[in-house]
C-alpha positions in Angstrom: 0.0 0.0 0.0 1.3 3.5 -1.1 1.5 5.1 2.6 -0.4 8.7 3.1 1.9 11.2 5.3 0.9 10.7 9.4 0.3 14.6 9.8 -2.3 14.0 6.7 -5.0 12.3 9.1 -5.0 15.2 11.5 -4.6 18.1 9.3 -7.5 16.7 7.5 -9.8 15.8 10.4 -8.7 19.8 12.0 -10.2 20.8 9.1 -13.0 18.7 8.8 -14.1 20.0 12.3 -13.5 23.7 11.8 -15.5 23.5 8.6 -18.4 21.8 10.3 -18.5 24.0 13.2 -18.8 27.4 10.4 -21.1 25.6 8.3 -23.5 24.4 11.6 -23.1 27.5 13.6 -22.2 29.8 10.8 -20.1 33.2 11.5 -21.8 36.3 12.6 -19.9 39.8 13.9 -21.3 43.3 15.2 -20.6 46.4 13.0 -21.6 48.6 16.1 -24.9 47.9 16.9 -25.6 45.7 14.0 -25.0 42.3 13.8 -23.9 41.1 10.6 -24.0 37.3 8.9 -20.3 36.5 7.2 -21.4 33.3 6.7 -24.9 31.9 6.9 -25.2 28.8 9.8 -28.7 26.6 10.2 -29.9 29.0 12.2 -30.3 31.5 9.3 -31.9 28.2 7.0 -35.4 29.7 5.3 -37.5 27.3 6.7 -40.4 25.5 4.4 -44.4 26.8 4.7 -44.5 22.7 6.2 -42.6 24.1 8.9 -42.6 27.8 9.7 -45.7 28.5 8.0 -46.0 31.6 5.2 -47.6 34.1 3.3 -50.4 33.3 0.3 -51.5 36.1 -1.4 -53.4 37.1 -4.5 -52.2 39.6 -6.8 -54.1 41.3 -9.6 -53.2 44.3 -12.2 -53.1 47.8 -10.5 -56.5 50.1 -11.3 -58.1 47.6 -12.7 -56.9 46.5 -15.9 -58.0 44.3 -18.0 -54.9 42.1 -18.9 -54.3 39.8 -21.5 -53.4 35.7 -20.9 -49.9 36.9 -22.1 -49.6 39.7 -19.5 -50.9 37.4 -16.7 -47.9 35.2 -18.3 -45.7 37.1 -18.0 -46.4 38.8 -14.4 -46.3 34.9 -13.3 -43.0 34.3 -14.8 -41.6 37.3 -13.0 -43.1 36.4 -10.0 -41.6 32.8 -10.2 -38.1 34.2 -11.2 -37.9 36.7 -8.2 -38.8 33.7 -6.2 -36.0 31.3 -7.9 -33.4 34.5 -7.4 -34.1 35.0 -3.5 -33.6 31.0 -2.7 -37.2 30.6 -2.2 -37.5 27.1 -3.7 -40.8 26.0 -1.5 -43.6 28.0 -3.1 -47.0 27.4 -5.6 -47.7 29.8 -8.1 -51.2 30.0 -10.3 -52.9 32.6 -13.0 -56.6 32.6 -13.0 -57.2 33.7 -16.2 -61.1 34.4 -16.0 -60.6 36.9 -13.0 -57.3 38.6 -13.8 -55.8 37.1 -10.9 -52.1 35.0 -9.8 -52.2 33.2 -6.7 -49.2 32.6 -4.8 -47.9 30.7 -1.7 -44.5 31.4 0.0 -42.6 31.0 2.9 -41.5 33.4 5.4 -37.8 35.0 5.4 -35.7 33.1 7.5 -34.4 36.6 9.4 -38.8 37.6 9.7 -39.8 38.3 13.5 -42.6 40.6 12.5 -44.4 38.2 10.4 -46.0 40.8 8.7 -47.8 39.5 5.4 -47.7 42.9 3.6 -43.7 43.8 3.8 -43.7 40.1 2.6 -45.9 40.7 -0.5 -44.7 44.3 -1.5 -41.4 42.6 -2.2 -42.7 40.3 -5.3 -45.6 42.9 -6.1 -42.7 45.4 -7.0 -42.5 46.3 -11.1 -39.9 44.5 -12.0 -37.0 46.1 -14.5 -35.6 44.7 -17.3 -31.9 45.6 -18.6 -29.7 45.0 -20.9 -26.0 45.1 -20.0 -22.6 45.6 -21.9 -19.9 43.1 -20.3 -18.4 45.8 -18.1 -22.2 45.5 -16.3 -23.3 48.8 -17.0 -26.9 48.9 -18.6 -27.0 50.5 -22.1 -31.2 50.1 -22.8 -33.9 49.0 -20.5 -37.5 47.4 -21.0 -39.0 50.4 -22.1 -37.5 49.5 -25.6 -39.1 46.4 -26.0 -42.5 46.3 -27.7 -42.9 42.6 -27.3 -41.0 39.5 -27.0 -42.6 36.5 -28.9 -41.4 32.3 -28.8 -41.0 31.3 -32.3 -39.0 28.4 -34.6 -36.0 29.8 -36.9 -36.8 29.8 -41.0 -33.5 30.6 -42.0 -31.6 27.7 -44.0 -29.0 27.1 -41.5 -30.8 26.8 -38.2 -34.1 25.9 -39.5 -36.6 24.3 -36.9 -34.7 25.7 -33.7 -36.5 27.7 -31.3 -36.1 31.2 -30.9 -36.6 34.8 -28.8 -37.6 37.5 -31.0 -37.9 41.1 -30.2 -40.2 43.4 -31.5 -38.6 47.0 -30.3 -40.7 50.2 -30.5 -39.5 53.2 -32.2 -36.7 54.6 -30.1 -35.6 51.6 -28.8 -34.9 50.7 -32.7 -32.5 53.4 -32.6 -30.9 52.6 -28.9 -30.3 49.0 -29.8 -28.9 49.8 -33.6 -26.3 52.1 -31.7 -25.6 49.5 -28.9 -25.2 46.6 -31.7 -22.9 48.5 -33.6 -20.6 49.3 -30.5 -21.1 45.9 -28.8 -20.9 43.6 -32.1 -19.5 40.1 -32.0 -19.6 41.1 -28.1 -22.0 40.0 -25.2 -25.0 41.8 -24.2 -26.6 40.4 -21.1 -30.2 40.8 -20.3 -31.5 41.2 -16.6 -34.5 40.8 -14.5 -34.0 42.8 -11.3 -30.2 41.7 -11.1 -30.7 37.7 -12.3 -29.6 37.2 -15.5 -31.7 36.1 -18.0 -29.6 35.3 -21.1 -26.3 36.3 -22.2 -26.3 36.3 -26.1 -23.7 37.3 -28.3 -24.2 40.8 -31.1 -23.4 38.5 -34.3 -24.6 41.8 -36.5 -25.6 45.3 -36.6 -29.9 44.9 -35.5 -31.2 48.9 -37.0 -34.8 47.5 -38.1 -36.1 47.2 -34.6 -36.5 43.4 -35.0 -34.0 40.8 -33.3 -33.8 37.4 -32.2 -32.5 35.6 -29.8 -30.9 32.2 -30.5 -29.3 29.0 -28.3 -30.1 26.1 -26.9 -33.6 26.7 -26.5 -36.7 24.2 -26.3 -40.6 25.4 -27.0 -41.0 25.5 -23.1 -37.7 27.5 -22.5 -38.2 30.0 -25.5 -41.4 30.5 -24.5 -40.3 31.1 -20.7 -37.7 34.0 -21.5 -40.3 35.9 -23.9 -42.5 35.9 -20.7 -40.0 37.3 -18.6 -38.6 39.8 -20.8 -42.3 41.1 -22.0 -42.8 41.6 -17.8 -39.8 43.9 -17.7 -42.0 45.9 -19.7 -45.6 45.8 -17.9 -47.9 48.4 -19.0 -49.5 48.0 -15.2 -47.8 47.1 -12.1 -48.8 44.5 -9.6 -51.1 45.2 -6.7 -52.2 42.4 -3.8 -55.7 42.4 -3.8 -55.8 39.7 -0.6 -53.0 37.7 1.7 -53.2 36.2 4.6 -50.2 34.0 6.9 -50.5 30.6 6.4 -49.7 28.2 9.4 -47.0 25.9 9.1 -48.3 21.9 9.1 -45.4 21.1 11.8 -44.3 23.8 13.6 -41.4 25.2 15.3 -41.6 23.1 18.3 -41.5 20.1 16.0 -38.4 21.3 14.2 -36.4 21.4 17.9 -38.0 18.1 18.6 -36.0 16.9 15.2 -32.9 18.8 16.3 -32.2 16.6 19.3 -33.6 13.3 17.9 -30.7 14.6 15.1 -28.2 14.9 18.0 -29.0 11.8 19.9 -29.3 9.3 16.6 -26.0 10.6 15.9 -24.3 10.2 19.1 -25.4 6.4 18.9 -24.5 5.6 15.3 -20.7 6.9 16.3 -20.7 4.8 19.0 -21.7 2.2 17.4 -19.5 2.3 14.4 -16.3 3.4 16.9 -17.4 -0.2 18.9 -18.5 -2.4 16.1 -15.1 -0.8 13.5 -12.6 0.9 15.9 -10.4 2.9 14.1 -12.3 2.5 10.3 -15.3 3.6 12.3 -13.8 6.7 13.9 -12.8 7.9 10.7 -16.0 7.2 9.4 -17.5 9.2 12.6 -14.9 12.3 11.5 -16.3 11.8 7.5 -19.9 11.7 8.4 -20.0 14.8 10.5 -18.0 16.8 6.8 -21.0 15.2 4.6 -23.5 16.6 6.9 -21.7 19.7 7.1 -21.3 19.9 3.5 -24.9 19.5 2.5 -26.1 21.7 4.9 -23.6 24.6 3.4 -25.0 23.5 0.0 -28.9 25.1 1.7 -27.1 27.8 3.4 -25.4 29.0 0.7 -21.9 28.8 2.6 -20.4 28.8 -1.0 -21.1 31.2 -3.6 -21.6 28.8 -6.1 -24.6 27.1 -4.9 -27.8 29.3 -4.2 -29.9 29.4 -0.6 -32.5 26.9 -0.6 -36.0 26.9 1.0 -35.5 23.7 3.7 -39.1 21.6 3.7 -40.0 18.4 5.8 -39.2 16.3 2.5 -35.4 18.3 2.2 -34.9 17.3 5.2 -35.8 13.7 4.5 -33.4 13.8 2.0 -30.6 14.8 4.0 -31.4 11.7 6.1 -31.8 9.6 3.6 -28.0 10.6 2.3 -26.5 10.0 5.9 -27.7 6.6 5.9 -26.0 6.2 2.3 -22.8 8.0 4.0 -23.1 5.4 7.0 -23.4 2.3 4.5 -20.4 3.3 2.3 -18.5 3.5 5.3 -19.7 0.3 6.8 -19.1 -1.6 3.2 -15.6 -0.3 3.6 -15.0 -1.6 7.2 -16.4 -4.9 6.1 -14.4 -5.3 3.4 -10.8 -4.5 5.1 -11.9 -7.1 7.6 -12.4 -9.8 4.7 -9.1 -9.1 3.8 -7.5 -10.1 7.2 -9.4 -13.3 7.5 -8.1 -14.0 3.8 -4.5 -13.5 5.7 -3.9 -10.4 4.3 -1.4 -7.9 6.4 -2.4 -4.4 8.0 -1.4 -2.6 4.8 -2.8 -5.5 2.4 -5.9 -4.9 4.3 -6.8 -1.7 3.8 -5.3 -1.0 0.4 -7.3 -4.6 -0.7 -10.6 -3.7 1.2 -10.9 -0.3 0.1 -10.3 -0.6 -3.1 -12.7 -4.1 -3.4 -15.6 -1.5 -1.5 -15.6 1.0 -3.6 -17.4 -0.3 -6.9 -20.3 -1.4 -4.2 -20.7 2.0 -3.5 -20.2 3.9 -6.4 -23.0 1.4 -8.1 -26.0 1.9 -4.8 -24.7 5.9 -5.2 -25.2 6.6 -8.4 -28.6 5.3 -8.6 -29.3 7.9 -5.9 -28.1 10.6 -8.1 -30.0 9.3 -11.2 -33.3 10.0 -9.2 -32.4 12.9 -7.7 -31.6 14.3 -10.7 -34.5 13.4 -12.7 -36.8 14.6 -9.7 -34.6 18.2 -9.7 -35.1 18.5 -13.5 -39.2 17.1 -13.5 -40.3 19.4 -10.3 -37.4 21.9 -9.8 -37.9 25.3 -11.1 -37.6 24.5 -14.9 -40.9 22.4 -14.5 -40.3 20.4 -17.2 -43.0 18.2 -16.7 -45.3 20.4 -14.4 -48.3 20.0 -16.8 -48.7 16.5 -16.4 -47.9 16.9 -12.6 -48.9 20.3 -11.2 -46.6 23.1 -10.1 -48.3 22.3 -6.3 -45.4 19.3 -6.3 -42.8 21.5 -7.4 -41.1 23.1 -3.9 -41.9 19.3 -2.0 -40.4 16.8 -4.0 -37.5 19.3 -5.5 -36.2 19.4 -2.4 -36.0 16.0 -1.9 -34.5 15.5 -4.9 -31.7 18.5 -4.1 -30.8 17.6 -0.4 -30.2 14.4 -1.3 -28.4 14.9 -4.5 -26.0 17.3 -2.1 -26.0 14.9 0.6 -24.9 12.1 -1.7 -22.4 14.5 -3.6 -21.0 14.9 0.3 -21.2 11.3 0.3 -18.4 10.6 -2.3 -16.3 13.3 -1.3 -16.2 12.9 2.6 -17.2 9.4 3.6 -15.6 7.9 0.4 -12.5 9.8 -0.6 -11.0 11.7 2.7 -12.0 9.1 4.5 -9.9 6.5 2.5 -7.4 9.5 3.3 -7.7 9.6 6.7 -7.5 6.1 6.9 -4.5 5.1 5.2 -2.9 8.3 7.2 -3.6 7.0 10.5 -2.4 3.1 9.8 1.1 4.9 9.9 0.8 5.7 13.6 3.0 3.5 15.5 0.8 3.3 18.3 -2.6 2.4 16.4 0.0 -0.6 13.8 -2.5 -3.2 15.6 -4.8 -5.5 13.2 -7.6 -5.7 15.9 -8.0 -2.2 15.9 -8.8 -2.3 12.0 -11.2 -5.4 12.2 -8.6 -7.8 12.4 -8.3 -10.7 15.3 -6.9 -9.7 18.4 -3.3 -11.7 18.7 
């Protein structure tokens, strides 16, 4: 076996801890009188409606005006991407047609102590404003330009049959985007809603009849989705709440402490278990599980930049449980395995280089079935709702975070309980102290 460096083990298990400790407790500090969040902890988690409860609200055109289906589209889609933008994953969103109307359900802001339906609802019933953007950021025309934005299939010879954006700009927005063209050409001009970025295409010509499209990898449903959101940067009515009301939550707050300790306590006795049953394997195992937990739970907090907040629901948090009994079972496969190898006769080192390399098809194989599903449940009821019109857009904030927890937790899984912890453990078979079979699963001699 190709030894690991002694210090490894405990430079990685430091590290292991400190991360956990941030990513559980999170790091807060007091500019003066203010406290401020440098990282976000579980404590600062936006909670589910299952859980905390929320806000449902119905919101209808300001003084009364009689919108169009593609209006009330639009306003929806706007609606739905200011949710998406703030981390609000957990929500159901509807346009009654007949009445004018778009009802929507959301849950409360994780940092809300007021729980005051109104500041909740003036913060999606804003007018939202549509840019477009140069690559240095800086916005060179804004929706007032755009006449309308229509979903249609591309005629031309070369790209015939793809699905395409095209805008219909009104006079002066002709002239605007035949000077920003010019200037920008063969260059990228990004267009926002709010500050989230809707698409990024490239200027591949000079556009001075008023009338451009937008092309890429685009689908009927996704085509159709960005003309919605770009004709609601451009409302001709803004957004008023004609009724809300607080919703309360199905489990409650008192519940979600109740979970906390069973958390603590199931914890305590499957390391104690494992450190009995495995000795040494097992406390490395113990080390591992607490950095997968700690990973997926930064992957809801947004403890790294590159994943967005999450809304937490009862089924999110099934999914996190779910992928810490994969994280126990790849570890337990493991320990099996390198004490297989000593009854075969294998030695200390022939044990665990044997036994964790014989493990790890085993678990790759039962892992990667997980993140088949959870993939397929992310794409089906996450917010691209794919399939949401054979299966409502009710499911859509349940099941999606089902299928995101436990796509994180099992991501966690392969890094921590599979990798470091083959690490840590070929690390700490080089202590002189711990160079005793038994210890690894071996007979005692």
């Amino acid at each position: 076996m190709k030894r690991i460096s002694k210090p490894v083990f405990f430079i990685v298990a430091i590290l292991i801890i400190a991360f956990a400790f941030t990513a559980f407790a999170g790091i807060k500090y007091y500019d003066g009188d203010i406290q401020k969040t440098a990282i976000k902890g579980i404590s600062d988690i936006r909670w589910g409606i299952d859980i905390r409860g929320g806000v449902e609200a119905t919101f209808k055109p300001a003084d009364d005006i009689d919108a169009t289906d593609e209006q009330l589209d639009s306003a929806k889609s706007i609606i739905e991407t200011r949710m998406v933008s703030n981390g609000i994953t957990d929500y159901e969103i509807y346009a009654d047609y007949g009445s004018d109307r778009i009802i929507v359900r959301f849950p409360w802001k994780e940092d809300d102590t007021t729980f005051d339906p109104v500041s909740a609802v003036n913060e999606l019933a804003a007018t939202a404003k549509l840019t477009f953007r140069n690559p240095s950021g800086e916005t060179v025309m804004d929706g007032s330009a755009v006449e309308k934005a229509t979903a249609g299939i591309d005629q031309s010879k070369d790209s015939a049959g793809q699905y395409i954006v095209q805008l219909e700009l009104n006079s002066e927005g002709a002239q605007t985007f035949a000077q920003v063209t010019q200037q920008y050409l063969n260059q990228q001009i990004g267009i926002y809603m709010d500050e989230t970025q809707l698409s990024n295409p490239t200027v591949q010509s000079v556009i001075s009849d008023g009338h451009a499209q937008i092309t890429g990898n685009f689908d009927a449903e996704s085509a159709t989705k960005l003309a919605n959101q770009i004709n609601g940067g451009a409302l001709p009515f803004s957004l008023e709440a004609a009724s809300y009301s607080g919703i309360s939550p199905t489990l409650g707050q008192n519940s979600l402490t109740a979970m906390g300790y069973a958390a603590i306590i199931a914890f305590a006795l499957i390391a104690l278990f494992m450190i009995i049953k495995y000795r040494v394997p097992g406390f490395v195992a113990v080390i591992a599980l607490v950095g997968q937990m700690a990973l997926a739970v930064a992957a809801v907090t947004r403890y790294f930049s590159a994943f967005d907040s999450f809304t937490m629901t009862l089924p999110g948090i099934a999914g996190l449980i779910l992928s810490v009994g994969m994280g126990v079972d790849a570890n337990i496969i493991t320990a099996e395995r390198i004490k297989e190898e000593f009854r075969a006769g294998k030695t200390l080192d022939g044990a665990i280089e044997k036994g964790t390399k014989n493990s790890l098809t085993a678990i790759i194989d039962g892992n990667m079935t997980i993140v088949i599903v959870s993939v397929i449940l992310m794409l089906v009821f996450g917010p691209s709702n794919i399939l949401s019109w054979i299966f409502g857009e009710s499911t859509t904030g349940t099941i999606y975070a089902f299928g995101y927890t436990l796509l994180m937790g099992v991501i966690s899984n392969f890094i921590m309980g599979v990798w470091l912890s083959r690490v840590m453990l070929k690390s700490i078979s080089g202590v002189k102290c711990l160079r005793k079979e038994w210890l690894f699963g071996g007979a005692r001699k």
